[in-house]
C-alpha positions as CSV (number, residue, x, y, z in Angstrom):
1,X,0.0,0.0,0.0
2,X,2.7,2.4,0.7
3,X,4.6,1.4,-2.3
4,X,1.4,2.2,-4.1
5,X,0.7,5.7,-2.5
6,X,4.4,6.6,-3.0
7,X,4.3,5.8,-6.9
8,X,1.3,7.6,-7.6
9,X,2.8,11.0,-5.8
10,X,6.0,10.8,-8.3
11,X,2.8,10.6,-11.3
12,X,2.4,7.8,-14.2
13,X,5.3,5.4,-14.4
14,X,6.9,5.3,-17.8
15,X,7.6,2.3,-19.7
16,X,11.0,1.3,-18.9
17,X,11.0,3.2,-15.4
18,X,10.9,1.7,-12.1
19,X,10.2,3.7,-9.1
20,X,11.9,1.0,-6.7
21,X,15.0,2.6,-5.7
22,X,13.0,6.0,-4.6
23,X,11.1,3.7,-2.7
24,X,13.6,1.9,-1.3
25,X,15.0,5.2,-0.3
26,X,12.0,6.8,1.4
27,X,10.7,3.5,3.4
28,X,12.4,4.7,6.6
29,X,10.2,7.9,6.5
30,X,7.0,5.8,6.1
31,X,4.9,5.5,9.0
32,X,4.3,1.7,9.4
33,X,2.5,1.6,13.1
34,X,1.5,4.7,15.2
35,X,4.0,3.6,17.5
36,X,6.9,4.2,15.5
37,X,8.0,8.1,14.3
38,X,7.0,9.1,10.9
39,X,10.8,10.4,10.6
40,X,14.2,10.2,12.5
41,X,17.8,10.7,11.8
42,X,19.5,8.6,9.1
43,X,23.2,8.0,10.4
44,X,26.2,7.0,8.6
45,X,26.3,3.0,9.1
46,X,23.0,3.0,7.7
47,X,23.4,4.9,4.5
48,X,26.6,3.0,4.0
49,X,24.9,-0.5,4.2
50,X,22.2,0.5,2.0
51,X,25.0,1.6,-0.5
52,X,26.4,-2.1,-0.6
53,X,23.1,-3.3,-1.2
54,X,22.1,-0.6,-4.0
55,X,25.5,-1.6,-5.5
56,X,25.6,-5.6,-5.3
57,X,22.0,-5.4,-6.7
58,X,23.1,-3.1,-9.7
59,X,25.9,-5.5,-10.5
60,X,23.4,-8.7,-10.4
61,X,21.1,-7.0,-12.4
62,X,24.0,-6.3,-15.2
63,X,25.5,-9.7,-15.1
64,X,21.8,-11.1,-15.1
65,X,20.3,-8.6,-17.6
66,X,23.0,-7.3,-19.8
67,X,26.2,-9.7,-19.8
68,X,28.3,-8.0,-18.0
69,X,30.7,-9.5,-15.8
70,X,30.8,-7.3,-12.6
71,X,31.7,-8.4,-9.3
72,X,28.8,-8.4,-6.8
73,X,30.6,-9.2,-4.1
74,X,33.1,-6.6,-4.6
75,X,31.2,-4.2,-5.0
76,X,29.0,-5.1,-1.5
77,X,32.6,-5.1,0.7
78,X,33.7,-1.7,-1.0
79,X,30.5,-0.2,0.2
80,X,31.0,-1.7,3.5
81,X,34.8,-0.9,3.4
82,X,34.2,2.3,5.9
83,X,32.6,0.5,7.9
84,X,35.2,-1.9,8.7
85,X,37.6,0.6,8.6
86,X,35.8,2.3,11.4
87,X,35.0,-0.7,13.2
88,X,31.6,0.5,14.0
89,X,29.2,-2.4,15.1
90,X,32.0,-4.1,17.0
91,X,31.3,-5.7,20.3
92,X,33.3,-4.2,23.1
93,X,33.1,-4.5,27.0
94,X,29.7,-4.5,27.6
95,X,28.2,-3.1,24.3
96,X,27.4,-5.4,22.0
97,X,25.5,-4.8,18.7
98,X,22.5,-6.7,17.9
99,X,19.7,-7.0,15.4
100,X,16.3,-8.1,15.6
101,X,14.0,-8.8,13.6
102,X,10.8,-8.1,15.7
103,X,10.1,-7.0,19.0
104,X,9.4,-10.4,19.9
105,X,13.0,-11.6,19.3
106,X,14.3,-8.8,21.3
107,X,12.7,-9.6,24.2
108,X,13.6,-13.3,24.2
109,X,17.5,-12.5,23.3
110,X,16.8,-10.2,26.6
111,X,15.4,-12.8,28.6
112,X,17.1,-16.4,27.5
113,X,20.8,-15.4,25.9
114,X,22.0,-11.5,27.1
115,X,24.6,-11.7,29.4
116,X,24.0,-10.1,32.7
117,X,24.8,-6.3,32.9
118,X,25.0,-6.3,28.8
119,X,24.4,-3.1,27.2
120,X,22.6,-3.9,23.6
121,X,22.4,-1.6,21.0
122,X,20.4,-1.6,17.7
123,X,22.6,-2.4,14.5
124,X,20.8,-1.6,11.3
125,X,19.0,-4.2,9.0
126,X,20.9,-3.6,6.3
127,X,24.1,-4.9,8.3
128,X,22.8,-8.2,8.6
129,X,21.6,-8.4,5.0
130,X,24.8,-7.4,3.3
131,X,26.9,-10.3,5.7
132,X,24.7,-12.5,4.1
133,X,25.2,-11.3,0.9
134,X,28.6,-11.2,1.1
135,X,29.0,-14.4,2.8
136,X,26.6,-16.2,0.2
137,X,28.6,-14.7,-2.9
138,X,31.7,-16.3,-0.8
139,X,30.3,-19.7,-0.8
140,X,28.9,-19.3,-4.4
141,X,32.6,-19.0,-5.4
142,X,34.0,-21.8,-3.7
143,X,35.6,-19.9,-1.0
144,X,34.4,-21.5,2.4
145,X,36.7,-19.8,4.7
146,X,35.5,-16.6,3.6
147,X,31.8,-17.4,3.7
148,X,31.9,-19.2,6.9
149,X,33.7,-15.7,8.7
150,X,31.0,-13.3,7.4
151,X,28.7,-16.2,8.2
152,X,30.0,-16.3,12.2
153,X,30.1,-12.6,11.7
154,X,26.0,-12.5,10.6
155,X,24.9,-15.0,13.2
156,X,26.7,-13.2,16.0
157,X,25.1,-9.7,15.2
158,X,21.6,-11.9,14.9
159,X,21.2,-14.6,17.3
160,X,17.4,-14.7,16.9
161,X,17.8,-15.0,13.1
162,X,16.7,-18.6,12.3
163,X,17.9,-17.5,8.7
164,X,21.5,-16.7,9.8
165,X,21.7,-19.9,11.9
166,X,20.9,-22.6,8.6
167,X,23.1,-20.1,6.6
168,X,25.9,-20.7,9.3
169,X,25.0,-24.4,9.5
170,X,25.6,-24.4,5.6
171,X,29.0,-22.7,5.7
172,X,29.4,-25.2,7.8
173,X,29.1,-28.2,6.2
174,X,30.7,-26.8,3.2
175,X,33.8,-26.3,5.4
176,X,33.5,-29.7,6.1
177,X,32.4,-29.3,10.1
178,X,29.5,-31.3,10.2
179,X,29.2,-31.4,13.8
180,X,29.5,-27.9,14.0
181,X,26.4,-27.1,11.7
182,X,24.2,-29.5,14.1
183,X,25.7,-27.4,17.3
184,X,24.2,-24.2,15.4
185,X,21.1,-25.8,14.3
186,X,20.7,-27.0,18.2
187,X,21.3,-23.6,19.2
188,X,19.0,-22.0,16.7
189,X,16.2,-24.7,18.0
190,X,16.6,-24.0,21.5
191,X,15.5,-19.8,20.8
192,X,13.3,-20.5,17.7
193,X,9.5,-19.8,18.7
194,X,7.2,-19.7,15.6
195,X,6.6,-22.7,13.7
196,X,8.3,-22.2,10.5
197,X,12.0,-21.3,12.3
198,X,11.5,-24.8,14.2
199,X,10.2,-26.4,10.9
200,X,13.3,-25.4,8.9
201,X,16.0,-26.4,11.4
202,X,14.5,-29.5,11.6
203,X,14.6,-30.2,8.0
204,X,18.2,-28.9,7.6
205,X,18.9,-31.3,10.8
206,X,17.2,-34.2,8.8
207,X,19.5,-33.7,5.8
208,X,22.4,-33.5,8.0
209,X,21.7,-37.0,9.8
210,X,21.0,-38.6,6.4
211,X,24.1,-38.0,5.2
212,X,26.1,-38.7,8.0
213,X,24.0,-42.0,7.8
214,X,22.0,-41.9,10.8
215,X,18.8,-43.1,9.5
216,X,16.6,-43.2,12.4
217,X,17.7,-39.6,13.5
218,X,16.8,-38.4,10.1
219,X,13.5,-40.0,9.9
220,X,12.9,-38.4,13.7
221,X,13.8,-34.6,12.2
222,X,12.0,-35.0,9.4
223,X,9.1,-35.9,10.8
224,X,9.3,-33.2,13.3
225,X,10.0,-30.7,10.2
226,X,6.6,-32.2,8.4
227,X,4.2,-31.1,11.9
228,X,6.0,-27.6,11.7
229,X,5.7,-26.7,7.8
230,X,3.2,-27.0,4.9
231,X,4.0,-29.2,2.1
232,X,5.2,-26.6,-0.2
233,X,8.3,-25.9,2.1
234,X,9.0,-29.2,2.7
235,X,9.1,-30.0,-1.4
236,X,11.5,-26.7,-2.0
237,X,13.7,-28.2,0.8
């Protein structure tokens, strides 16, 4: 709806034209719930991670739609370069950056994982996105070491994110640590509380156990996966 109401202020789109950067840009000004603020502040970190974003998509988009051969992912990490420079989002004493994805999530990191006297702060969305991307382009390229460090790197800014734990587990098992992608699919069970998040580390547990040849644990994971997702999920997994 917002999308709608903010393309038909900028007048008819023309053929060719996509409004979806503009948008893209503006979302944080759009009021969502009358609890939030129609407007705030945008601060550095955040306009930089949008910037990797903006530019890995750009260079998918030429490679996909106009055979180029850009580099996505070097294009992400130079956006992302002063950040890293700066060190900003870096856990020290008793800061430590975190994202969440709802309010819910917050309050269970609060309540079942933050350390005692920890002081969290809000890291952007974008930050957890563009580890992801970065670690995905890693693995993409054969380059498992890489992958599986931006992968640590996403899952420890988002330990609520059911989507960074099965994208650790699968650095995992690409880096050949089996044993290690069950311990984060454990993990990510024991915080997961909506049905889906259990249903998908059960299936990615299922597929572990099968090929490590433990048929009876598999069937058990699977079975559990099948009473926590419809059959659509299960068929793309």
């Amino acid at each position: 709806m917002a999308e709608k109401n903010v393309a038909s202020s900028r007048g008819p789109q023309a053929p060719g034209e996509s409004h979806f950067l503009a948008i893209l840009s503006r979302m944080k000004y759009i009021e969502r719930w009358s609890l939030m603020r129609s407007s705030r502040p945008e601060n550095l970190s955040e306009h930089s991670l949008e910037v990797a974003l903006i530019a890995h998509m750009l260079c998918v988009i030429g490679n996909a739609r106009f055979g180029r051969a850009l580099d996505a992912e070097r294009a992400a990490l130079e956006a992302l370069e002063s950040l890293e420079r700066e060190g900003a989002l870096r856990d020290e004493g008793d800061v430590a950056w975190r994202s969440f994805a709802t309010y819910a999530d917050r309050a269970l990191y609060n309540r079942l994982v933050a350390p005692a006297h920890e002081r969290c702060l809000l890291a952007p969305a974008p930050c957890l996105e563009a580890l992801l991307v970065a670690s995905a382009a890693a693995l993409a390229q054969d380059r498992p070491d890489d992958a599986l460090e931006r992968a640590r790197r996403a899952a420890r800014l988002a330990p609520m994110s059911v989507q960074a734990s099965l994208h650790l587990a699968q650095c995992l098992e690409a880096a050949d640590d089996a044993r290690g992608a069950c311990e984060e699919l454990c993990r990510a069970l024991s915080v997961a509380h909506d049905q889906e998040s259990v249903g998908l580390a059960y299936l990615m547990m299922s597929q572990l156990q099968w090929r490590d040849g433990h048929v009876l644990a598999a069937q058990a994971c699977y079975q559990r996966a099948c009473r926590n997702l419809p059959a659509p999920a299960l068929v793309a997994g």
